[in-house]
C-alpha positions in Angstrom: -12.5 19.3 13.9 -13.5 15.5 13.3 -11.9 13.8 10.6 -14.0 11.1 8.8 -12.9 8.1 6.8 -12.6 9.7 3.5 -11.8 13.4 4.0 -9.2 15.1 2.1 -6.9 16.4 4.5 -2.7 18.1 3.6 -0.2 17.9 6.7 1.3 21.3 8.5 3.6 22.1 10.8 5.5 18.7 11.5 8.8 17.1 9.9 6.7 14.9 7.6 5.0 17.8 5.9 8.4 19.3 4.8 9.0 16.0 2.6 8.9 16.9 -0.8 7.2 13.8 -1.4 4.3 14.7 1.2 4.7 18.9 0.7 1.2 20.1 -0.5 0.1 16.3 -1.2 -3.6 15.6 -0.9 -4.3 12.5 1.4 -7.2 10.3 1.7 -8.7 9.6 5.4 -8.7 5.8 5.6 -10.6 5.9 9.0 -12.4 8.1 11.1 -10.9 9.9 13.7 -9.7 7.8 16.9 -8.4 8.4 20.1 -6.0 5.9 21.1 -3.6 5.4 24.3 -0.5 4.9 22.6 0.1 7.8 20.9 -1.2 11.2 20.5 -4.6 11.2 21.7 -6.6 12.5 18.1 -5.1 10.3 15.0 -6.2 8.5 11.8 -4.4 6.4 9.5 -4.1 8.2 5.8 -4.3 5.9 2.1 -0.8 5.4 1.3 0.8 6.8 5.1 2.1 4.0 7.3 1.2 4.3 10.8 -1.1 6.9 12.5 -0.5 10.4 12.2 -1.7 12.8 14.6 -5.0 15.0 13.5 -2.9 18.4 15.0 -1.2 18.5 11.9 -3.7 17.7 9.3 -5.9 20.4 8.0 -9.4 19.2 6.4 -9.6 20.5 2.5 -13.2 21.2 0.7 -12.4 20.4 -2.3 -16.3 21.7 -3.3 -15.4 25.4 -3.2 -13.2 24.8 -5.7 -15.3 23.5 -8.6 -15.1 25.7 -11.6 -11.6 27.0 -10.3 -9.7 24.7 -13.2 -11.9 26.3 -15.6 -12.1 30.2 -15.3 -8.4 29.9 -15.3 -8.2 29.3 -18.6 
């Protein structure tokens, strides 16, 4: 998986993603995927997130599939 700037991505399996504040939350990519020295090797910084968080516990959402979802729920 490559993230892009602007993917829609939720956090798994790591200590941030059992914040209540982060569980389930939709976060913006602010850049594309990197691989930098200092850290893990795959990251990209998220809208709103300080720091770089490592792409191994992001999963990319398709928001697409889910048009029309909101609606035959009703």
């Amino acid at each position: 998986m490559s993230l892009k700037k602007g993917d829609l991505v939720v956090m798994h399996t790591c200590m941030e993603a059992e914040d209540p504040d982060n569980a389930g939350k939709l976060w913006v990519c602010r850049t594309d995927e990197a691989n930098v020295k200092w850290t893990t090797p795959n990251v990209v910084w998220l809208e709103g997130y300080a720091g770089a968080f490592s792409v191994e516990y992001l999963q990319k959402v398709d928001i697409s599939s889910l048009k029309g979802v909101a609606d035959d729920a009703r």
